[in-house]
KOLBA-697144 format. One record per residue: residue number from 1; residue in one letter; y, z, x of N, C-alpha, C in turn. Coordinates in steps of 0.1 Angstrom, whole numbers. Example, Ala and Ser with C-alpha at 12.3 -4.5 7.8 and 13.67 -1.06 7.14 Angstrom:
% residues 2
<vexvo 1; "a"; <-57; 78; 132>; <-45; 78; 123>; <-33; 78; 132>>;
<vexvo 2; "s"; <-22; 71; 128>; <-11; 71; 137>; <0; 79; 129>>;
END
This chain:
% residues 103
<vexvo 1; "x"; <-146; -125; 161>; <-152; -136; 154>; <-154; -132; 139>>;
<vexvo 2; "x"; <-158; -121; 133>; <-162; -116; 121>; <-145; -115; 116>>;
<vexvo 3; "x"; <-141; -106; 123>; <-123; -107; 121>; <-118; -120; 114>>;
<vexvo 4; "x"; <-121; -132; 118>; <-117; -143; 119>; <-117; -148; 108>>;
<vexvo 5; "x"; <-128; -141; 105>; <-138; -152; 88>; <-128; -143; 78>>;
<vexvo 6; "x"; <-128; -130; 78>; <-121; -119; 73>; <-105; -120; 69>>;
<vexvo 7; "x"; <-97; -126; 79>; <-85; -131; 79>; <-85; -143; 73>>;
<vexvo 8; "x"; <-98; -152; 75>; <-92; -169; 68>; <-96; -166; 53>>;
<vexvo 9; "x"; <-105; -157; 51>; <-111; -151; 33>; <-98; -153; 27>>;
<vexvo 10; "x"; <-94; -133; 36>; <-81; -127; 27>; <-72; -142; 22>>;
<vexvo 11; "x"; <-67; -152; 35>; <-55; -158; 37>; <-54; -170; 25>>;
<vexvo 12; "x"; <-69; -174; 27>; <-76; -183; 17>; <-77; -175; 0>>;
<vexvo 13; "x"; <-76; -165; -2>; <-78; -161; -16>; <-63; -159; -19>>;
<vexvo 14; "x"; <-54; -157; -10>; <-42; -153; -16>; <-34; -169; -22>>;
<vexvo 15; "x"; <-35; -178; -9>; <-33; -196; -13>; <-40; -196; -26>>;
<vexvo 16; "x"; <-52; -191; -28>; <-57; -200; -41>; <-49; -189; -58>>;
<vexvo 17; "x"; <-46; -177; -52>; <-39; -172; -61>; <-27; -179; -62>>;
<vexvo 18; "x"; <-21; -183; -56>; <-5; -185; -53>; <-4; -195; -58>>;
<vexvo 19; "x"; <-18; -208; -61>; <-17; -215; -65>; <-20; -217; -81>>;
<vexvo 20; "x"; <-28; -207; -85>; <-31; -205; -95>; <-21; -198; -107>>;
<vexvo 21; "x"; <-15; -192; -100>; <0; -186; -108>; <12; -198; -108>>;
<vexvo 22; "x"; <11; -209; -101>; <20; -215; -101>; <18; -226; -110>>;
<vexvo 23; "x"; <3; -230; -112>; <0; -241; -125>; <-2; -232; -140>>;
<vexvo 24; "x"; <-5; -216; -142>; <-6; -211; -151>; <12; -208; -157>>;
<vexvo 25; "x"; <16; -208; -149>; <34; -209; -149>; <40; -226; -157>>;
<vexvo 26; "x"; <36; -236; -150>; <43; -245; -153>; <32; -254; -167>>;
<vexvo 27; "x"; <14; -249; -168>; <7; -248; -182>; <11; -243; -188>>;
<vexvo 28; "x"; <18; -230; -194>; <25; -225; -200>; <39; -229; -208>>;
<vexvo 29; "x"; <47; -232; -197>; <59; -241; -200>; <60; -253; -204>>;
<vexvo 30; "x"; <46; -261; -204>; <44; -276; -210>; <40; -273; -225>>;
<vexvo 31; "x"; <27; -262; -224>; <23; -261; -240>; <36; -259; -248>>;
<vexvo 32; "x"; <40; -248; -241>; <55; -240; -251>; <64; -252; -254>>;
<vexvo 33; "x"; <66; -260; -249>; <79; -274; -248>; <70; -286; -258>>;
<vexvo 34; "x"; <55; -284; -261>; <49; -293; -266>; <47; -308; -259>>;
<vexvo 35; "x"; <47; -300; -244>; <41; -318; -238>; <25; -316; -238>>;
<vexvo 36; "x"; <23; -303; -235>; <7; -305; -237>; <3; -301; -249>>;
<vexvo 37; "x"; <-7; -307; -252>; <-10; -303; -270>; <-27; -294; -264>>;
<vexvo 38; "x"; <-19; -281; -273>; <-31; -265; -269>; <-41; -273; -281>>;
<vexvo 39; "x"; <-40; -288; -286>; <-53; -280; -293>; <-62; -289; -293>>;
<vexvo 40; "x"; <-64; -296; -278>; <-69; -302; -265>; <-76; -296; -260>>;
<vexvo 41; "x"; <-95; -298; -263>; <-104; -291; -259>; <-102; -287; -242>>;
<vexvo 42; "x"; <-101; -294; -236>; <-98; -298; -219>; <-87; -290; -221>>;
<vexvo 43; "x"; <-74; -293; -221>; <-59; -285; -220>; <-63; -270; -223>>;
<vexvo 44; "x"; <-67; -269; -236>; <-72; -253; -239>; <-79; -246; -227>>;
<vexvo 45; "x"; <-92; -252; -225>; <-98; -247; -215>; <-94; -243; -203>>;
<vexvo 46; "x"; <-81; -254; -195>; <-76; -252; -182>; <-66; -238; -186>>;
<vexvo 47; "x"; <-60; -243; -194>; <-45; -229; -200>; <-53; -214; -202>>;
<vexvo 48; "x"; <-65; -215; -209>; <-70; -201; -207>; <-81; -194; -197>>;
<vexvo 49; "x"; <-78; -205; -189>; <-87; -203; -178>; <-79; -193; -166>>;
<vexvo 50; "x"; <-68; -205; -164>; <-54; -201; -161>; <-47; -187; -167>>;
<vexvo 51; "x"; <-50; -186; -178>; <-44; -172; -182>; <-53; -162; -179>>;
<vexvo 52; "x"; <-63; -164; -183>; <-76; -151; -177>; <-75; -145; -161>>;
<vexvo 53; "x"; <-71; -159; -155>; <-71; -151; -143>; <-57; -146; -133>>;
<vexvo 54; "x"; <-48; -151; -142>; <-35; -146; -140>; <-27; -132; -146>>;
<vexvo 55; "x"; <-31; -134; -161>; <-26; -126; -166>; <-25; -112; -160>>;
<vexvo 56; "x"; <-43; -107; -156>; <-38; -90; -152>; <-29; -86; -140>>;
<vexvo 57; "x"; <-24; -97; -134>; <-16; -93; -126>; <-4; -96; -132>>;
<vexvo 58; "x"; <0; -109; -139>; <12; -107; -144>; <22; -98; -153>>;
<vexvo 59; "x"; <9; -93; -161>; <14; -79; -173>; <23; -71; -166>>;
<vexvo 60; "x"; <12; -62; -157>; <23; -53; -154>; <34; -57; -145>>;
<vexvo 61; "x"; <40; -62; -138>; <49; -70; -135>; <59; -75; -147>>;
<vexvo 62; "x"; <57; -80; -159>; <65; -83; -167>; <65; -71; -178>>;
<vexvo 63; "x"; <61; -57; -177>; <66; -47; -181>; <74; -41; -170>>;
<vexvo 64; "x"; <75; -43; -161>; <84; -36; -151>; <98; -41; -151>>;
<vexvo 65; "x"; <101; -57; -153>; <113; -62; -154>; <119; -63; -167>>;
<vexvo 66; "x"; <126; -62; -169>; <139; -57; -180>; <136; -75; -188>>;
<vexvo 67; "x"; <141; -73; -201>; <136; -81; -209>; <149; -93; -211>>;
<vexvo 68; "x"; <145; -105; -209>; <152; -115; -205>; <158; -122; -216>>;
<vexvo 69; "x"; <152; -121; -228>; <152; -130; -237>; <136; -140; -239>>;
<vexvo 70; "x"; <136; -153; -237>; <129; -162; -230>; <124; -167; -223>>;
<vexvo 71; "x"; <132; -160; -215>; <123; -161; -197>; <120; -155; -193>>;
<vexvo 72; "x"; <110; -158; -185>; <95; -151; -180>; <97; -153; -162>>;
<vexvo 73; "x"; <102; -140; -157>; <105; -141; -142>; <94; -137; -135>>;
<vexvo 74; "x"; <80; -129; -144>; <73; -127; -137>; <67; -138; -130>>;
<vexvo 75; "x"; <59; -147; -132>; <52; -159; -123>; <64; -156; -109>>;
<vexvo 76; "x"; <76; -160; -109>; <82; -157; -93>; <84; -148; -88>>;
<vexvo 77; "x"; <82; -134; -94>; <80; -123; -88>; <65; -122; -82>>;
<vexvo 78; "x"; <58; -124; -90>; <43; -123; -85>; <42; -134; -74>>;
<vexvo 79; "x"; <47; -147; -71>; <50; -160; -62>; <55; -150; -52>>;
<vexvo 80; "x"; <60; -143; -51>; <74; -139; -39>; <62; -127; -38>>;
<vexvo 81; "x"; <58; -118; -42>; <48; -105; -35>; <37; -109; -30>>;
<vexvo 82; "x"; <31; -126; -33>; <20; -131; -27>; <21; -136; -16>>;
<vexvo 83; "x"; <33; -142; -17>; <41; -148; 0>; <42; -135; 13>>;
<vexvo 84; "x"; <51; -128; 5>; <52; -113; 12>; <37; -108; 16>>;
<vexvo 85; "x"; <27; -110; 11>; <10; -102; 15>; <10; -114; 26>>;
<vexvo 86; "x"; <8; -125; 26>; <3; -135; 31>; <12; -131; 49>>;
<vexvo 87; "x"; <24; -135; 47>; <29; -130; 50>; <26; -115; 68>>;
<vexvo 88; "x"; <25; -107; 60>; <20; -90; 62>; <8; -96; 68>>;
<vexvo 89; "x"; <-3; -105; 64>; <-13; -105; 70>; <-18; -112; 82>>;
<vexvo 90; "x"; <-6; -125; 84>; <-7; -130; 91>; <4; -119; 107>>;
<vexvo 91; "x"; <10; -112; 100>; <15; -99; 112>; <5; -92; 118>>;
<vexvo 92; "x"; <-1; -89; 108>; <-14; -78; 109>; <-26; -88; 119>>;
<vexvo 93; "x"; <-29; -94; 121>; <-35; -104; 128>; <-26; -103; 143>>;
<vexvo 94; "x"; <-17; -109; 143>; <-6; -108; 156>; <-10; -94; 161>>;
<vexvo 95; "x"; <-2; -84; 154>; <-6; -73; 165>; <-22; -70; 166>>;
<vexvo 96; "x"; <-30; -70; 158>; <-42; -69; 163>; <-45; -77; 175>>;
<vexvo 97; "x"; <-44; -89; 177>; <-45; -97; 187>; <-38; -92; 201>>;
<vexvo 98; "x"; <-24; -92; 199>; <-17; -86; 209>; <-23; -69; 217>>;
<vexvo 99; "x"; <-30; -62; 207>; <-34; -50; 208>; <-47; -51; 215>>;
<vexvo 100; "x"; <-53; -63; 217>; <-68; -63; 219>; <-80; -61; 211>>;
<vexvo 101; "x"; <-77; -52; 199>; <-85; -48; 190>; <-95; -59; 190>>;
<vexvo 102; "x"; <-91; -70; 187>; <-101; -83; 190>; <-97; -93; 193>>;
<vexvo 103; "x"; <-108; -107; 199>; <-104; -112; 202>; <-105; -129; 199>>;
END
């Protein structure tokens, strides 16, 4: 039972990251293109809201990949290692189950 809450946390925090990287991704690419105007009290606030809580994971990730020019491949790298956890955890759940550990 405690397991349960524990698994739907983890599964639930990684969706709302997954989701959060993917509107800090395509906020990004509206300011940069000029459909959203940054200097939009509201717009401002969501875009750096969105960056505060993306960025520390995105840094290192976009020092690790080779430099593209203009494009920014971290947001789908970080999309694809959160699918992969989610993923992992929904395994990790199976065999615990299968194993008895709990029930």
């Amino acid at each position: 039972m405690l397991l349960d809450a524990v698994f739907f946390l983890l599964q639930a925090g990684l969706d709302l990251f997954w989701w959060a990287v993917l509107l800090a991704a395509i906020v990004q690419t509206l300011m940069a293109f000029n459909v959203l105007d940054g200097r939009n009290r509201v717009v401002w606030t969501i875009a750096d809201f969105l960056y505060r809580i993306t960025e520390p994971v995105l840094r290192p990730v976009r020092n690790l990949l080779p430099n593209l020019g203009g494009i920014d491949l971290s947001p789908l790298v970080v999309l694809l290692l959160i699918t992969a956890c989610s993923i992992a955890l929904t395994a990790i759940r199976g065999y615990m189950l299968r194993a008895g550990i709990y029930f």
